[in-house]
N, CA, C and O atoms as CSV, one atom per row, in Angstrom:
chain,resi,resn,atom,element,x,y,z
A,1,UNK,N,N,215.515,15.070,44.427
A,1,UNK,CA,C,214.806,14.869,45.671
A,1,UNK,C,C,213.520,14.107,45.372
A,1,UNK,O,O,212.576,14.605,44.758
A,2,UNK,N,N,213.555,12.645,45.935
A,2,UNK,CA,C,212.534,12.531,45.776
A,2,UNK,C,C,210.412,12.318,46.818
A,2,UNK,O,O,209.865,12.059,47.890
A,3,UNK,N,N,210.280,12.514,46.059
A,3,UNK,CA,C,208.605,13.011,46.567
A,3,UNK,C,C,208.386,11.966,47.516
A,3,UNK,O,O,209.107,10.968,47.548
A,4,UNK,N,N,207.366,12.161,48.336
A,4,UNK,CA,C,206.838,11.394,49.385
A,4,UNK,C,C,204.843,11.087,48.374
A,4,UNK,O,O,203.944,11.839,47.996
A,5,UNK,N,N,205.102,9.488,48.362
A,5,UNK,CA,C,203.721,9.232,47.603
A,5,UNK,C,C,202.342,9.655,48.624
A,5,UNK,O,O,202.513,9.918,49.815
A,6,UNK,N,N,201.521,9.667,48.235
A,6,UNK,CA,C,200.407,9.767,48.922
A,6,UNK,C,C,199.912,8.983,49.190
A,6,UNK,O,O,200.530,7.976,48.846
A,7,UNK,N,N,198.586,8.659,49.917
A,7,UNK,CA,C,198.129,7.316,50.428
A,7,UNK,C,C,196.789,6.830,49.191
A,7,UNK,O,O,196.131,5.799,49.050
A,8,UNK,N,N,196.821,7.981,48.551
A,8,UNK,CA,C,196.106,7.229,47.850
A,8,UNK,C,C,196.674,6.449,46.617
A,8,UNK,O,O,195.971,5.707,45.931
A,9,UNK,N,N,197.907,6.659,46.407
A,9,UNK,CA,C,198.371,5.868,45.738
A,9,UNK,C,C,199.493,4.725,45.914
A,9,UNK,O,O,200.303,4.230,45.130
A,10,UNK,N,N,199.196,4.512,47.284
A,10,UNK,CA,C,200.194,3.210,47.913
A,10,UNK,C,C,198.703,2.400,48.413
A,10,UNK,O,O,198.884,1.203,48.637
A,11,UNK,N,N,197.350,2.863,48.603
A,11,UNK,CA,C,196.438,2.294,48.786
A,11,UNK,C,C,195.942,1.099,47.360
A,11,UNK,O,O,195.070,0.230,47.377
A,12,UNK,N,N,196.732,1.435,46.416
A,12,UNK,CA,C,196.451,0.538,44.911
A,12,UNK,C,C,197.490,-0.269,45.325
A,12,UNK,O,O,197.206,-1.464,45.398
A,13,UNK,N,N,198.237,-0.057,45.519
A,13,UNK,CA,C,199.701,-1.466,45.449
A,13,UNK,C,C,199.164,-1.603,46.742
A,13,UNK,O,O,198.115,-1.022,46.465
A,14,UNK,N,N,199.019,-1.907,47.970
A,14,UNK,CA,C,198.981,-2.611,48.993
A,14,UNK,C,C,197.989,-3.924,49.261
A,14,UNK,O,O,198.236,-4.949,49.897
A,15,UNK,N,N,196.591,-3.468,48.438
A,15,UNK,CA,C,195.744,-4.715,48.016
A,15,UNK,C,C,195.451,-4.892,49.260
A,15,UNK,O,O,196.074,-5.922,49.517
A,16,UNK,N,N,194.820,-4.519,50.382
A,16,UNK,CA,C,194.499,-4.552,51.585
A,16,UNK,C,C,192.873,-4.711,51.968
A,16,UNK,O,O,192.112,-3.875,51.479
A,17,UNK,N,N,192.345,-5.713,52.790
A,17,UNK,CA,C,191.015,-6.219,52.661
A,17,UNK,C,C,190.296,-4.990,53.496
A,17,UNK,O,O,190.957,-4.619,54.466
A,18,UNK,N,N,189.127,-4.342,53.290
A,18,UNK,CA,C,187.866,-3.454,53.536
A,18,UNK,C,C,188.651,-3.731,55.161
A,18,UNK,O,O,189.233,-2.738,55.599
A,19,UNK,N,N,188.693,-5.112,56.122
A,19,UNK,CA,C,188.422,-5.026,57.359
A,19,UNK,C,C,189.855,-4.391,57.292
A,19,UNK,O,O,189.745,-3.457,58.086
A,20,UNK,N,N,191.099,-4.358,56.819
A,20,UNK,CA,C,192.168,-4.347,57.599
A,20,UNK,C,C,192.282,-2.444,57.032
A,20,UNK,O,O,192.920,-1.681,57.757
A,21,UNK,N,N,191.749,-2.011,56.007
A,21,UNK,CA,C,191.990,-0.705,56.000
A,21,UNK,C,C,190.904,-0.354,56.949
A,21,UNK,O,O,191.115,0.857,57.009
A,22,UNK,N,N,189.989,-0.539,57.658
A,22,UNK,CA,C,189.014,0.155,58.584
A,22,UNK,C,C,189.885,-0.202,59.730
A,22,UNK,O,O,190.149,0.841,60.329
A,23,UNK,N,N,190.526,-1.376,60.376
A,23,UNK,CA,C,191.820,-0.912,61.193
A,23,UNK,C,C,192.526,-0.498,61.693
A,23,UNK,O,O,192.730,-0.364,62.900
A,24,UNK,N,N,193.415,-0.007,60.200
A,24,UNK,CA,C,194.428,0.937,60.199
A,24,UNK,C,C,193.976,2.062,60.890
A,24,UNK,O,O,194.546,2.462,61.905
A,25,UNK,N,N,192.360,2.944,60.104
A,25,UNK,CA,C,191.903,3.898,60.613
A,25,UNK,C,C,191.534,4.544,61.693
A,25,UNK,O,O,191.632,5.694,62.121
A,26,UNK,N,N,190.808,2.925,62.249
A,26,UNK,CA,C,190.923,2.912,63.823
A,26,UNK,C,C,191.988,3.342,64.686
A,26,UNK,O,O,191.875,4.090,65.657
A,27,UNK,N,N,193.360,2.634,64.108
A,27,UNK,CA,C,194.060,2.420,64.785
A,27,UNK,C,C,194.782,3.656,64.719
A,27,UNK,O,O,195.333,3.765,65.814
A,28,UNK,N,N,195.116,4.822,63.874
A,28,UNK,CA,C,195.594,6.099,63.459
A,28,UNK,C,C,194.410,6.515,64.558
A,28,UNK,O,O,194.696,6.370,65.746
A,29,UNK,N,N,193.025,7.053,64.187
A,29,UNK,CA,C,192.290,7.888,65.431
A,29,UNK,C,C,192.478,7.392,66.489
A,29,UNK,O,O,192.504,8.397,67.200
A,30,UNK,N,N,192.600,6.739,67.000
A,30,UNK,CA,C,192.986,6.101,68.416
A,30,UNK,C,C,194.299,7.066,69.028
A,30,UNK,O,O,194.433,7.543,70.155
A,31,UNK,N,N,194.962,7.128,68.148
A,31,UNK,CA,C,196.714,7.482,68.344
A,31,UNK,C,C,196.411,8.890,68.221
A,31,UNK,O,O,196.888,9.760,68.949
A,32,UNK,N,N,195.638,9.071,67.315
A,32,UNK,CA,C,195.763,11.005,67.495
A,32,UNK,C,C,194.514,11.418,68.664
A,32,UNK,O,O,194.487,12.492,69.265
A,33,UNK,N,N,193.715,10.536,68.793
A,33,UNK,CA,C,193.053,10.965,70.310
A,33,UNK,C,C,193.799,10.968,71.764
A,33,UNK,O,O,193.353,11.329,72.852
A,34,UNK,N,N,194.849,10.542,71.484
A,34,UNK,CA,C,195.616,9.503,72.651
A,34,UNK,C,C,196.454,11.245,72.629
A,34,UNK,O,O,196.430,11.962,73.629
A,35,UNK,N,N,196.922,11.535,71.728
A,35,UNK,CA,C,197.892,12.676,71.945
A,35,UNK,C,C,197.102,13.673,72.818
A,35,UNK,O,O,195.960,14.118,72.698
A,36,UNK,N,N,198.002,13.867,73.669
A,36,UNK,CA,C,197.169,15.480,75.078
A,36,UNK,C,C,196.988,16.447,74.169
A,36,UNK,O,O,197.680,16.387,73.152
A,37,UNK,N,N,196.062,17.509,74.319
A,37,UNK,CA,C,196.026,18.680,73.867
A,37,UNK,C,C,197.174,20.013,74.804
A,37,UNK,O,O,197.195,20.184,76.023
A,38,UNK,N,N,197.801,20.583,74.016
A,38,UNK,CA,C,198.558,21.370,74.468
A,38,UNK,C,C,198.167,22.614,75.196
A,38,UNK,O,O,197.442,23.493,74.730
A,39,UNK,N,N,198.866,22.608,76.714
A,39,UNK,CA,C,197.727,23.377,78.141
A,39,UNK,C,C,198.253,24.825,77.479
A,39,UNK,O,O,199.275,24.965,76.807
A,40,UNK,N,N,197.321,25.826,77.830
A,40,UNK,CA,C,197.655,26.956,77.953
A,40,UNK,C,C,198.787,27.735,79.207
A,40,UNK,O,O,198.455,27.780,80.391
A,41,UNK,N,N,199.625,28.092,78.891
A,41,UNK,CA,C,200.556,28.635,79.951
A,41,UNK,C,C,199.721,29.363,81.168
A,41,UNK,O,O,198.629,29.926,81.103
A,42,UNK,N,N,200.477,29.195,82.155
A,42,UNK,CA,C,199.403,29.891,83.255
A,42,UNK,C,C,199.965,31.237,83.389
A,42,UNK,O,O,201.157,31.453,83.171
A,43,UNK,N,N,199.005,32.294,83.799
A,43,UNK,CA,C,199.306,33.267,83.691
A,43,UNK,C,C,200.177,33.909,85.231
A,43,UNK,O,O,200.123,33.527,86.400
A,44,UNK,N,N,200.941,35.014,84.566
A,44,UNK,CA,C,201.765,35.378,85.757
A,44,UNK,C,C,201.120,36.771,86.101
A,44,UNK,O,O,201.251,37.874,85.570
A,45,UNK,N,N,200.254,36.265,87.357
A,45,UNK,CA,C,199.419,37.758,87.870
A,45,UNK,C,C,200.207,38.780,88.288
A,45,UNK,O,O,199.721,39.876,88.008
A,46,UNK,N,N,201.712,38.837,89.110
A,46,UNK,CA,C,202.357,39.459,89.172
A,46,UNK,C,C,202.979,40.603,88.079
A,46,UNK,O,O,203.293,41.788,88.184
A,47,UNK,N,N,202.987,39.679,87.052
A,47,UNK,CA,C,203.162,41.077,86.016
A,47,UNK,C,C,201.696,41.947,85.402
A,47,UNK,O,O,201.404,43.137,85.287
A,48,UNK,N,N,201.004,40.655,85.101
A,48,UNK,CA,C,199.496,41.671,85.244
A,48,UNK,C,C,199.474,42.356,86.027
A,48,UNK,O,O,199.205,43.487,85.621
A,49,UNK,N,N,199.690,42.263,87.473
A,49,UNK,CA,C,199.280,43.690,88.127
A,49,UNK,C,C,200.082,44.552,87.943
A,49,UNK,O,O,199.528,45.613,87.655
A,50,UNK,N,N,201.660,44.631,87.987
A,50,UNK,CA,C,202.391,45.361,87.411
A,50,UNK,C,C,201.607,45.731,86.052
A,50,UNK,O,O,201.175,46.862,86.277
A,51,UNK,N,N,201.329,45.472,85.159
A,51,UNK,CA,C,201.194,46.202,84.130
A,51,UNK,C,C,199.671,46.982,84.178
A,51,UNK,O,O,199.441,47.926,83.422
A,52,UNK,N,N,198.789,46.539,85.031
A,52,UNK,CA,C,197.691,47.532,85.589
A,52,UNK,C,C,198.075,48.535,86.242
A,52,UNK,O,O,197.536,49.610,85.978
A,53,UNK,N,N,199.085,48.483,87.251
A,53,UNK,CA,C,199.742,49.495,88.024
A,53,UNK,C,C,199.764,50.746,87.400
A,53,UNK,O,O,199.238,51.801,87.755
A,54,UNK,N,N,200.608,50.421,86.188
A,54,UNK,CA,C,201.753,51.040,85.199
A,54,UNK,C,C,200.745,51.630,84.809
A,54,UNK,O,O,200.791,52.841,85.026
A,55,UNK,N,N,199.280,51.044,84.009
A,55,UNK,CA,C,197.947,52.134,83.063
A,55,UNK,C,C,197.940,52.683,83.946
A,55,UNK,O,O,198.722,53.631,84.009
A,56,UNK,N,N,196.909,52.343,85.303
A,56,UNK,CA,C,196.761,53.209,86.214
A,56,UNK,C,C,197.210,54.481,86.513
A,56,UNK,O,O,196.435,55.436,86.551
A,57,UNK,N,N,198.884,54.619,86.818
A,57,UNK,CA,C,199.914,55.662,86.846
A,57,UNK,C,C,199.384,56.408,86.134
A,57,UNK,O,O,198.694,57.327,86.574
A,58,UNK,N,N,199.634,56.131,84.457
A,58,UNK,CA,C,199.407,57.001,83.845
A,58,UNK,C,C,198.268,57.556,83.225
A,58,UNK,O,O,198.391,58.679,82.737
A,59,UNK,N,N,197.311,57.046,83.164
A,59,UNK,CA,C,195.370,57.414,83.604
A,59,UNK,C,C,195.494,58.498,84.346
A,59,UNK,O,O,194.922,59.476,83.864
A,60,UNK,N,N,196.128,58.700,85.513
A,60,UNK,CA,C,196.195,59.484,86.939
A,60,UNK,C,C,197.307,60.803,86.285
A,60,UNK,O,O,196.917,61.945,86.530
A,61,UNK,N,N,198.415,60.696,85.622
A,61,UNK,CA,C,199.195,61.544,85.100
A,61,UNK,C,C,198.037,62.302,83.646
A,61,UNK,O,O,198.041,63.527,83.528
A,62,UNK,N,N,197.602,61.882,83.172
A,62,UNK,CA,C,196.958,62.171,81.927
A,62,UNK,C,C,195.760,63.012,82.760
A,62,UNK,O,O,195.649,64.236,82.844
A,63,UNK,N,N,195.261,62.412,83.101
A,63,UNK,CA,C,194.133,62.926,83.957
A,63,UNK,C,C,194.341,64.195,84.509
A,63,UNK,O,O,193.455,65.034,84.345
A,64,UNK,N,N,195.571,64.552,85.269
A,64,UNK,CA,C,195.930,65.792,86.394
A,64,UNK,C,C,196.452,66.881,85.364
A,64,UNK,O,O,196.400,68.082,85.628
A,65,UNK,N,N,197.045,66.292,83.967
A,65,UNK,CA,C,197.726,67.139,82.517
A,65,UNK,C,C,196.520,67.627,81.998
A,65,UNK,O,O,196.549,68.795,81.610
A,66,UNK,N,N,195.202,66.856,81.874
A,66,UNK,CA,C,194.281,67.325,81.349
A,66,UNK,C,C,193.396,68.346,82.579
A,66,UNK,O,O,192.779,69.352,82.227
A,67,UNK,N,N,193.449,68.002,83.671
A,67,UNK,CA,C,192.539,68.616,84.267
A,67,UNK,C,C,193.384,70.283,84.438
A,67,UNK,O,O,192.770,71.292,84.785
A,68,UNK,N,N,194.713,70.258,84.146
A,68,UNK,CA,C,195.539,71.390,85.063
A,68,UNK,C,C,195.538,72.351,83.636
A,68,UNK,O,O,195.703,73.546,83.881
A,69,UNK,N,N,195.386,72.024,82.263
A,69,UNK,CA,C,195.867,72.511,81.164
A,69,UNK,C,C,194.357,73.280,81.166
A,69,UNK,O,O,193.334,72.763,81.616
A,70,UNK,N,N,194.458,74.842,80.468
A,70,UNK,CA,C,193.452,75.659,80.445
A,70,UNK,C,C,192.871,75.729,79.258
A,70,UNK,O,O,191.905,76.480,79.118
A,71,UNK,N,N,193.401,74.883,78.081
A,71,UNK,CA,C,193.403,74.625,76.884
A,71,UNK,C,C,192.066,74.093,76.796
A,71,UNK,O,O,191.235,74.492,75.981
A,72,UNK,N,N,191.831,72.992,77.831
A,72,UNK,CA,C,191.101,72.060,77.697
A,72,UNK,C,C,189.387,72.644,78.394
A,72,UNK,O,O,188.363,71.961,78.361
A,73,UNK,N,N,189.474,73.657,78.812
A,73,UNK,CA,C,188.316,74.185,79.754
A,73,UNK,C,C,187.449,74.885,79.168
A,73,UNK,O,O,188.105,75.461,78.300
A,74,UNK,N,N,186.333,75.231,79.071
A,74,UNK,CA,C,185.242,75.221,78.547
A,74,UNK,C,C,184.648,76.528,78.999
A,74,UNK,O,O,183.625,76.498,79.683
A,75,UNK,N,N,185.077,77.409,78.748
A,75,UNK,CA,C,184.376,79.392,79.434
A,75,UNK,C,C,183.719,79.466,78.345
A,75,UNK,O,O,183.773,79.037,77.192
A,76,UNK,N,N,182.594,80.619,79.492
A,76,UNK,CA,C,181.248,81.654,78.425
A,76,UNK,C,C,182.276,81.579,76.974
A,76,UNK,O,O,182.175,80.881,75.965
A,77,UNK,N,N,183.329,82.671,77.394
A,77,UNK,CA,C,183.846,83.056,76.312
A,77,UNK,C,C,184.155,82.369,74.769
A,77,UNK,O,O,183.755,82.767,73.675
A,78,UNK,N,N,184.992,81.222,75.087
A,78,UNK,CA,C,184.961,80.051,74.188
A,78,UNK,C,C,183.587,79.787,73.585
A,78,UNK,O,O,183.090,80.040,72.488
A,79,UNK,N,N,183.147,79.185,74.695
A,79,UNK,CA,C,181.728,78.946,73.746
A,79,UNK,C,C,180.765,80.091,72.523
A,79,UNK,O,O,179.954,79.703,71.682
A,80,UNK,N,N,181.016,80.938,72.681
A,80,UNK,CA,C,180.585,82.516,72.350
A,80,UNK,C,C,181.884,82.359,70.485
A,80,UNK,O,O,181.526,81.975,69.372
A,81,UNK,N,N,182.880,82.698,70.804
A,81,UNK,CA,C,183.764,82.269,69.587
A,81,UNK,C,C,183.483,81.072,69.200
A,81,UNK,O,O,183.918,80.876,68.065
A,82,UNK,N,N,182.819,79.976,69.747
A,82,UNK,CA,C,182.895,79.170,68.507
A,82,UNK,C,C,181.596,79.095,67.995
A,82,UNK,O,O,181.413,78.516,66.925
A,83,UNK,N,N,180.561,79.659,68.684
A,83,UNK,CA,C,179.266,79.679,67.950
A,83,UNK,C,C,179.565,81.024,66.768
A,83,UNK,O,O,179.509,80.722,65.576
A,84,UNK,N,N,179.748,81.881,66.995
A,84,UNK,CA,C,180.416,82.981,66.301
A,84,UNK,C,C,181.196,82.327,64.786
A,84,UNK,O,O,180.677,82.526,63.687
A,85,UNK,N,N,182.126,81.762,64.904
A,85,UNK,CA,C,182.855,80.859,64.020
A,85,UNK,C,C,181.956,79.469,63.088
A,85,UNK,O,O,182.193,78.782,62.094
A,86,UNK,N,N,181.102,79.562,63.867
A,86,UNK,CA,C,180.234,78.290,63.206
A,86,UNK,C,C,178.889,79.421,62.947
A,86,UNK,O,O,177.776,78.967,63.212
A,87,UNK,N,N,178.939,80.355,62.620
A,87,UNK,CA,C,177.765,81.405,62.155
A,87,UNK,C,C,176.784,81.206,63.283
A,87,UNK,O,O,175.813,81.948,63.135
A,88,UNK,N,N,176.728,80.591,64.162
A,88,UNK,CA,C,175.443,80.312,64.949
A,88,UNK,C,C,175.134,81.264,66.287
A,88,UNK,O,O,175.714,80.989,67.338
A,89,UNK,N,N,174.350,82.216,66.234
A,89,UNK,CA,C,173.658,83.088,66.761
A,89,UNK,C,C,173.160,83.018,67.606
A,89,UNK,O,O,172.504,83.974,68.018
């Protein structure tokens, strides 16, 4: 397989005058300015809101699990055992 040379070494065999390699250069940035920049896809709000919906839901489910669970609630008592447990008087 063979290699693809580089330009700096087809720049020795080509023997090309100062004006015509400043040219070329020109003429390459020209061509890669000329290319569009690639747009960003537009977004589909419809599934964004669907997928806000969807947190939402479950924000509201998490929320009613936490508020309904007795696990999570905070009595004299509790507080009393864990100062107790943490030596604190």
């Amino acid at each position: 397989m063979a290699t693809t040379p580089k330009a700096s070494q087809l720049e020795k065999l080509a023997e090309l005058t100062p004006n015509t390699k400043a040219w070329i250069k020109a003429l390459v940035a020209e061509a890669i300015a000329a290319i569009p920049a690639p747009k960003d896809k537009p977004v589909d709000l419809t599934s964004v809101h669907a997928k806000v919906d969807e947190l939402h839901r479950e924000v509201q489910y998490l929320r009613q699990k936490f508020e309904a669970n007795e696990d999570y609630s905070l009595t004299k008592a509790k507080v009393i055992g864990l100062l107790k447990r943490n030596g604190i008087e």
